[in-house]
Structure formats: C-alpha cells, structure tokens
N, C-alpha and C positions, 0 to 999 in steps of 0.2 A: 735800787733793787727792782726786779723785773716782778710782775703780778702773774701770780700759774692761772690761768684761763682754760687749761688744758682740758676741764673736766663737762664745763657746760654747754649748754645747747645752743648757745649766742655766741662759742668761740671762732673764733676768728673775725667776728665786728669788730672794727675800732668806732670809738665815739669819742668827738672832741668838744667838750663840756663846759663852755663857757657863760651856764646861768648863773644867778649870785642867789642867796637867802637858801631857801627848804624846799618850792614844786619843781623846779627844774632839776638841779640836783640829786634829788629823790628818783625821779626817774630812770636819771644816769647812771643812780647806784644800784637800783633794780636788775639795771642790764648787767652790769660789772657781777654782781651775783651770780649770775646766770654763763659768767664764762665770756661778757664783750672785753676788750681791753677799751678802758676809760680811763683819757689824760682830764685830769681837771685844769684847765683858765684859770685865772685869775690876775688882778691887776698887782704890779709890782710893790705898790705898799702894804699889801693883805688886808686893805677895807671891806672885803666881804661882809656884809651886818648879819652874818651867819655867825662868824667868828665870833659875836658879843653877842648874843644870842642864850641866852640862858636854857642848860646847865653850863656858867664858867666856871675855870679857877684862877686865880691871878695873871699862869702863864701858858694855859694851854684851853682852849676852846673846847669843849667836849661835845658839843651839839655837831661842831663843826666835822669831828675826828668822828664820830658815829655813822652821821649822815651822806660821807662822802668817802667811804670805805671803800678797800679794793681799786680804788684810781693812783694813778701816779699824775706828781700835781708839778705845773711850769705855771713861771709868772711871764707877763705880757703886755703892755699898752697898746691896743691895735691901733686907739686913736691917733700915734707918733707913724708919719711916715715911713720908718722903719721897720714899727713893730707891726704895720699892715703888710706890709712888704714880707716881714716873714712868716706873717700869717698867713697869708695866699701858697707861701712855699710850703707850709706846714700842712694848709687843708689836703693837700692832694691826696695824702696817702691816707685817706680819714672816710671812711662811709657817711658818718654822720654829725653832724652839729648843733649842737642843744643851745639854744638861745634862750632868755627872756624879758631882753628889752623893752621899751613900749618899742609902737608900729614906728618904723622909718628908722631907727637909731643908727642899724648897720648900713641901712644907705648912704644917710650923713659921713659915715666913714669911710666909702667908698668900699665896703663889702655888701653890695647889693645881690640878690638873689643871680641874675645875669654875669655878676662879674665872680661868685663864688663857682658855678657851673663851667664859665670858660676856664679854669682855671683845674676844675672836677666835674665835667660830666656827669659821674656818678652821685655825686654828694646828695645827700636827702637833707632840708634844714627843718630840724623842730623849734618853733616858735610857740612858746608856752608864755602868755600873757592873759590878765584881767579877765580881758572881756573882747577880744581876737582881733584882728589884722586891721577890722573896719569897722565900719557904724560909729553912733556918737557919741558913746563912750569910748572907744577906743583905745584913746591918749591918757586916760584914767589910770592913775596908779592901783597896783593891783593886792591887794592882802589878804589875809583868807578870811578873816572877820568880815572882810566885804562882800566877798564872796559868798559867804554864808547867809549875808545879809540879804544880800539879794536875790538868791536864791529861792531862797520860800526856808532855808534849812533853821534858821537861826528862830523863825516863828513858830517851828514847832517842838520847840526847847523851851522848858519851863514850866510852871503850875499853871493849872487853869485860871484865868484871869489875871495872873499876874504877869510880870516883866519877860520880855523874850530873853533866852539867854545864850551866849557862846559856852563850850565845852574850855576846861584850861589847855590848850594844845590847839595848832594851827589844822585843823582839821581838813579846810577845805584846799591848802598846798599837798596836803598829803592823798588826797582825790582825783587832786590836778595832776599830782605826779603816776599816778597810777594810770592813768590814761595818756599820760605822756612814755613809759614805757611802753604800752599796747601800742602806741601810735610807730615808735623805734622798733618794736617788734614786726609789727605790719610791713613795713616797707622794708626790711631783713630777709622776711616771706617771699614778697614780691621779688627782691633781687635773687633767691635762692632760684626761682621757678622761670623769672624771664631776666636774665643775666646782661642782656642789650637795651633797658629799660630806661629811661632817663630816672636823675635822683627826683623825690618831691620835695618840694615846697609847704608841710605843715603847718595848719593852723590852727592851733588849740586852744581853747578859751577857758579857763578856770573854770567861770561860772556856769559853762554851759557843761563844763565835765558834773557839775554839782546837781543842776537841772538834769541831766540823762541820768543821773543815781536817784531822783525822785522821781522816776519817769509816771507813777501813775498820778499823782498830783493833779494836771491835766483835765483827765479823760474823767477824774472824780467831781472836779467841781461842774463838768461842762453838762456830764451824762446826768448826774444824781442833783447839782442843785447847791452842793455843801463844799465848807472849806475846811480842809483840817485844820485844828489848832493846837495849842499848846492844851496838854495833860496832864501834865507831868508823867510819870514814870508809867500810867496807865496806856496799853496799847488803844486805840480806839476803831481799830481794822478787825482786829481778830479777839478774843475773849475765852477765860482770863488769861490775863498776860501784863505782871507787875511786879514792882518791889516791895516785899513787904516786912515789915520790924518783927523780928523774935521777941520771945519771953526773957534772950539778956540781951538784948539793945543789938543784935545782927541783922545788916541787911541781907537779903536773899530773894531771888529774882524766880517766879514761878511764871513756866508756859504750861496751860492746858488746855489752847486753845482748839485741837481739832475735838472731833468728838468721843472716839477713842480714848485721848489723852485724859479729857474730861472726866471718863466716867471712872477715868484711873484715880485722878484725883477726890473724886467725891468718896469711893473707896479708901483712901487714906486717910481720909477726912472722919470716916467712918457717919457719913452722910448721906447713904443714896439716896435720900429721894429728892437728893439736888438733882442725881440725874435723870429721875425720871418727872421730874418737875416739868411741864411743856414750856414755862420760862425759858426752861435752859437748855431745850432737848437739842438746835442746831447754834452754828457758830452765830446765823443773824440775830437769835432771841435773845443769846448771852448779850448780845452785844446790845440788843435793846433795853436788857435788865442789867446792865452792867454795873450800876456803883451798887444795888441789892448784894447780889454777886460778889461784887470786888469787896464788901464789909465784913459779907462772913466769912468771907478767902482768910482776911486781913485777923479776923477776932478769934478764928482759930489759928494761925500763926502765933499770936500773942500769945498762947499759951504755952507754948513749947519755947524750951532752948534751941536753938540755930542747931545742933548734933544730932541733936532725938531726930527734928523734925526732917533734916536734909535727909535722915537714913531712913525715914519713913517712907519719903517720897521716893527715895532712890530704889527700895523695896518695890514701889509699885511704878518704877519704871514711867515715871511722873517728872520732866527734864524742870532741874533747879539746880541753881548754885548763890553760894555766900558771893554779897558785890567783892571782886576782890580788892585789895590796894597792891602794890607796885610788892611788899613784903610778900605778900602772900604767891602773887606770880611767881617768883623766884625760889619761893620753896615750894610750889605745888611737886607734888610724884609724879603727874602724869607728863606735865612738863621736863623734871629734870630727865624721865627714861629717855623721853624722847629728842633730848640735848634740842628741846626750843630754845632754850639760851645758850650762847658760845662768847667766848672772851676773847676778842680780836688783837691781836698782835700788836703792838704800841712803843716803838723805840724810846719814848721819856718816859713813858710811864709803868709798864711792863707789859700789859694786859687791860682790856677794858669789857665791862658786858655788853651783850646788844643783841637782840632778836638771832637766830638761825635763817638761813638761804629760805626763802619761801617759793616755789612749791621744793620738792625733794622728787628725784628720777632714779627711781627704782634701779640698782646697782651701777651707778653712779655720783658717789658721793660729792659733793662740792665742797673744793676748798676752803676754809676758813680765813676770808680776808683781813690783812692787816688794817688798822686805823687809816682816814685820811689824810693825804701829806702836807706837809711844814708849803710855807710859801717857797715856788719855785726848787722845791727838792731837786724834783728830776730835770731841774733846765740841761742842765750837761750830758745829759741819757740823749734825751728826746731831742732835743735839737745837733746833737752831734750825732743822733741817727740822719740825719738828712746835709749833713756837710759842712754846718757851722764847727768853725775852728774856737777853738779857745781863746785865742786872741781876741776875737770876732763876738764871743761872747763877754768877754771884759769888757770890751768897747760899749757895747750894749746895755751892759750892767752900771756903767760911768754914765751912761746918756739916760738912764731909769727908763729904758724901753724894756727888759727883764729884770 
C-alpha cells in the first residue's frame, strides 16, 4: 500500500531508513509525520532488537508497529554483494539516509560516503551514533542509559544524597532522535533554497544532542562555582517548584516560581505574608530559603484532598496538575478534544493508540498514519519501482539477500 504524504510540509522528501533500535528510527518517523515518504531497512531475518523491545505480544512487536509508523518497510543484506549492489541502485532516487552504525561500518561494506555520492550527488547521510564519527570513544556502543550517563542528565535524577537515577523509558534515543529530525529537516531547507548543493554528510552524536538540552550546566558551574545535583523532584533554579502529596495520597506538581505566580499562590494559600515576607519577596531569596518554603508549600498541600486543592489553585490561576499515569492521559478532556491520541491503522490488529502528528498546520490536517510494516512488506512495491522483476526477486529471496 502506498503512504498519503500529500498533506505535509516534508512532502516530497524521500528518506531511506536503515537505523535499527529507537534514535534513529524516531527521527525517520518524525519526518514521515510531517508528510517525507520513509522506506524502512531492515535485514531479511527481522533481528531488529526493536522488534523485542518491550511493549511485546507473542506475534507482533508493538514498540516496533508504533515507532516506525507511516513508512513502508523492504528487507535487505547490503553486506551480500548483491544486496549492495541493489542498494547503490536503490539510493539514487532517495534524498536522504538515516544510519546508525558505529563509525566506518558502511565503509567496510563498500558504501562509503564517496561511493554513496557518486552514485547520488544529492544524497545527504544521517549518521546518528553514541558519541559521533571520532574521538576516543567513538567505536563505543551506544544506549541512551549511556548517554544519560554521561551526560550530566542521569546525575540530576534522584533524591538528594541518594542513588542517581534513570527514568523507565529510553529517554536519551528519544533526544537523539529529535535532533536527528532537525538535522533531515535542515538540509530539506537547504536543498529547497540552493537546489545545485551537494548532499551532507551528518554527524550527530547522541550525547552531545543530550549535552546541547542541558546547555546551561556549563556556564553554571564555570561562572558561579556550583554543580547541580540531584533533588529529587525540588526545582533548585527557580522557586517553588515541586511535587507535593495531598490529603488522599495524590501527587500534584506546583510552579510558582516567578513572582507574580507567587503571590498568587500565597493567596490560595491564604498566606500573604509569605509574600510580603523579604525571605521570599524574589525568585533568588525563595531559592535561598527554599526547603522553609518547600515545607509549608508541602504542609498545607497535606491538608487538602488533590480536587479541593487543584481547584483552588486553578481559581488563582496558580499552574498545577495531578502527576498523571498513562490512565489518566488517555482519558484527560483536554486531550480527547483535542485528538492528542489517534489509533493508527493496523492490518493484524485493527487499530492501535499512539501520540497525534506533532506540531499541527493550521488548515492542513495530516493524515493519520498506518502502523509499521511486517519485514520486507513492500519488497515488490519498492523494488519493482526501480526495475527489479519478480523473477529477480525470487532469486534474491532464495539467496537471503531480501
């Protein structure tokens, strides 16, 4: 089946998607969103460790059918003489190429960046790996636990004094991949504006996509002296700003940090002369009297039920909300009006849920993409678009080059 592109701002990109796992991919599906046509790779036994990737079920990968949505999927060995061979036939008509091997892999295979270019001038390569193209971690296998780790991101998760912690969710492939979209966007730009351009050569580094999202980090420890740490759920930048337990066991996440907000909340609190307290009067004093602050945030919370108290605060125009869990997203109102969730099209299954096109283009609606495809669905589409015969693919299919 053919993918409608018709509607987004990326149509007419093609992108040929040959990363494995969640940051690469992710990015490819970004674009597909947006209206690229995206074939997805894959090797012809379906080892993706995507595939087993939890959420499974016995016989259908769901991580997998989510994550890589809106592509049409071909199976492939470029490492067989063959299958490089029809890979070079197949790059031409392709803008772009999503990789994320370690550094040199495609070389080894004799698709090196020189021999993808003679073969596509135009072609741009995304290269979304670890820790990027060189230096001495380079050759490092890449994960987003790692990434977080090294980062500085994973140190600033957790209680004060205690264990640094990961989130349950690959967070830092899903960072990596967002800026591997921006990067297939960028040079989309660029051929739009200089049309005679050569393609690039991208080199994107997880960790460093992770590092540019903590960008003040840096300029804090160098200018002022100090390293942030773990606080658990206490902001330690801005003031207050925390989760704190109801009167029946709800958590709920209170910002009042500017000064404004502030006085909104001591009002609610029915408290002022928290605000006119010089403790508290700007964001630096809150923040210098902060656990004072953060206790009686905390002791008047405890008194109220999670309903009373959200509607109090919502009165005074005081920004809170209940922590949700995955139940509550899917029944929130503001959610359902605004079809933040959509049920993607699913030939074994019927339908599945998954996020809405992020951003939305005002009267322009975008399609609603079908699930991920089966290994090598579209071999016979895609490749009989460019001349391969049927025969031709049997033979291919007998030699486990597709």
């Amino acid at each position: 089946m053919s993918i409608d592109t018709t509607n987004g701002p990326l149509r007419g990109l093609r992108i040929l998607d040959m990363g494995t796992v969640v940051a690469a991919p992710f990015a490819s599906s970004l674009c597909a969103d947006l209206g690229a046509e995206v074939v997805k790779l894959e090797l012809p036994d379906g080892s993706d460790p995507l595939r087993f990737l939890a959420p499974v079920e016995p016989e259908h990968a769901l991580y997998w059918k989510v994550l890589n949505r809106g592509k049409r999927g071909i199976s492939l060995d470029v490492r067989k003489p063959q299958g490089r061979a029809l890979f070079l036939q197949l790059i031409e008509d392709f803008d772009v190429l999503v990789e994320n091997f370690r550094p040199g892999t495609l070389d080894r295979w004799g698709l090196d960046f020189a021999t993808l270019q003679a073969h596509n001038p135009r072609l741009s390569v995304l290269r979304l790996t670890g820790f990027g193209q060189d230096g001495p971690y380079a050759n490092r296998p890449g994960f987003a636990r790692i990434f977080e780790a090294m980062s500085g991101l994973a140190n600033l998760t957790g209680e004060e004094g205690g264990s640094p912690l990961h989130i349950n969710f690959p967070l830092g492939d899903s960072v990596a991949g967002l800026f591997g979209a921006f990067s297939i966007a960028a040079v989309a730009a660029e051929r739009a504006r200089y049309p005679d351009a050569p393609g690039r050569d991208v080199d994107l580094s997880a960790t460093e996509a992770l590092l540019r999202v903590l960008e003040p980090l840096p300029v804090e420890r160098e200018r002022t002296g100090t390293e942030r740490a773990r606080s658990g759920a206490r902001a330690t930048y801005t003031a207050p700003s925390n989760i704190y337990r109801t009167k029946d066991g709800v958590w709920i996440t209170i910002v009042g940090s500017s000064d404004a907000t502030f006085r909104r909340l001591c009002a609610a609190m029915g408290e002022q002369e928290l605000a006119n307290d010089a403790r508290f009067a700007s964001n630096p004093q809150r923040m210098a009297h902060l656990r004072e602050l953060d206790d009686r945030i905390a002791d008047w919370c405890a008194r109220h039920a999670q309903a009373e108290l959200c509607s109090l605060l919502d009165s005074h125009s005081v920004p809170c909300c209940k922590v949700y869990s995955i139940d509550d997203v899917l029944e929130d109102p503001h959610f359902k009006a605004r079809g933040a969730l959509v049920r993607l099209p699913d030939p074994a299954l019927g339908s599945l849920p998954a996020p809405a096109t992020v951003p939305r283009f005002k009267g322009s609606p975008m399609s609603v993409p079908r699930t991920g495809p089966d290994v090598g669905e579209h071999n016979a589409e895609i490749y009989g678009a460019i001349g391969v015969s049927a025969e031709e693919l049997a033979r291919l299919r007998s030699l486990q080059v597709i």
